[in-house]
N, C-alpha and C positions, 0 to 999 in steps of 0.2 A: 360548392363553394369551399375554397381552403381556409382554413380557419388560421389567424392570427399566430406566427411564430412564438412571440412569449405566450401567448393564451396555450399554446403545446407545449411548451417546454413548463410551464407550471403545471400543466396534468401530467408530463412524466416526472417528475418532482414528486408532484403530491404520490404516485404510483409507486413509484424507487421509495419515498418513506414507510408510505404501505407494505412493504416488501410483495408488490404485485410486478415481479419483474415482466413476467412478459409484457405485461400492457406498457411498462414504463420502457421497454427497448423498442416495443412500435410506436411508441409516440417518442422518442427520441431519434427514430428513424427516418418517420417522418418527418419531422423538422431537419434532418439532414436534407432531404430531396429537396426541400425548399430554401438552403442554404450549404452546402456543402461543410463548409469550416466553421459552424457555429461552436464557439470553442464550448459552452453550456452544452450542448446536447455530445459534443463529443467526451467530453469527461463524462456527462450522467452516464453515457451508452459505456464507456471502463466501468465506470463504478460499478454498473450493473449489473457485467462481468462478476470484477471484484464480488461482488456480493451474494452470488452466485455458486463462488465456488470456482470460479473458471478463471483461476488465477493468470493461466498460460496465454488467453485472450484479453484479459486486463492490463496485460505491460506489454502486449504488440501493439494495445488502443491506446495506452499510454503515452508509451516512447513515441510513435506517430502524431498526438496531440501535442508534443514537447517539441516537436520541430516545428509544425507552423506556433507554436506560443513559448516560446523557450522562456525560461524564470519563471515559472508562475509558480511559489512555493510551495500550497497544495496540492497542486497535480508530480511534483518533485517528491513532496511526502507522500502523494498515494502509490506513486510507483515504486519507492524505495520501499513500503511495507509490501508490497507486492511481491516483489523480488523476496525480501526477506520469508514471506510466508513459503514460499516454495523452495525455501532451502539457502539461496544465493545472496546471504550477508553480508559479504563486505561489497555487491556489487548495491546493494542494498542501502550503504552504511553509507555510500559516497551520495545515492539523492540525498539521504536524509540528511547528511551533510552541507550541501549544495543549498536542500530549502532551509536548517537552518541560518545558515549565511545568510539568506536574502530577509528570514524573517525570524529573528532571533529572538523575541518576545514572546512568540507562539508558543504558550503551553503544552497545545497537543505534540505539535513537532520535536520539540525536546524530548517528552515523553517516550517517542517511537523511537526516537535516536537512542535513548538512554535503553530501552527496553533491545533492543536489537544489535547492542553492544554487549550488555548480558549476555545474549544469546553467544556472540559470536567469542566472548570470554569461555564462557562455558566451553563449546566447542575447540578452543586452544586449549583449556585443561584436560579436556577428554583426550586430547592428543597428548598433551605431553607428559599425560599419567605411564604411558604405554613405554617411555623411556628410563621411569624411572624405580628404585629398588622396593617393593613392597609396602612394604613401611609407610613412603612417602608415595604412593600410588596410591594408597589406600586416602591419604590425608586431600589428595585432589579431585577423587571420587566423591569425597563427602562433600567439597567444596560446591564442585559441579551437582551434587542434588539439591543440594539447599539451592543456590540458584536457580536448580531449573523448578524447582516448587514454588521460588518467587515468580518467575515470570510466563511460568504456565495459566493459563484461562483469564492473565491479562491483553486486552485489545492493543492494539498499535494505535 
């Protein structure tokens, strides 16, 4: 007997908060085979990725769950942090941009924006230290560490 789509998708929920990912990718999986586009179990199955560690498999589940559901602003913030954790900030900066726009109240999503912008500052100092005379290389180094010791071991 197949058991109840939401009755699965809330044990890979409860599983994904456990941090039992494997069980929470088979029971997300499953619920795929008995709906293909279940947009729930397609995000939990990113996140799960996401959570995982397997950033690289998180924005291929992503970007693919953004085409059959395009604006959904959480799934726009979880890809833009995604992006961003592997390096690619400004490709990063335009989801979080995007899901800002559509949900501009969201705390968390400002937050990743505002946090990922840091980053991507820091990153233009670090550059354009390298242009400049000593003196003032040394003044955008120190910039770029105090930031990055703000926004180091904070989450997106």
């Amino acid at each position: 007997m197949v058991k109840n789509v939401n009755v699965l998708l809330e044990e890979a929920e409860n599983f994904h908060k456990n941090k039992e990912y494997l069980d929470a990718r088979k029971t997300y999986l499953q619920v795929l085979k008995e709906d293909k586009t279940n947009r729930e179990a397609l995000i939990g199955l990113a996140g799960v990725h996401h959570d995982e560690g397997n950033t690289k498999e998180s924005i291929r589940r992503y970007r693919m769950v953004n085409q059959i559901y395009p604006g959904d602003a959480h799934l726009l913030h979880d890809l833009g942090c995604a992006l961003a954790e592997r390096g690619r900030l400004n490709e990063g900066l335009t989801y979080l941009f995007q899901a800002k726009d559509i949900s501009p109240k969201d705390v968390g999503i400002m937050k990743s924006k505002s946090l990922v912008s840091l980053m991507a500052a820091v990153e233009s100092l670090d550059e354009l230290s390298y242009f400049c005379v000593p003196k003032e290389r040394e003044k955008y180094q120190n910039m770029s560490q105090f930031i990055k010791k703000f926004v180091n071991g904070r989450n997106f």
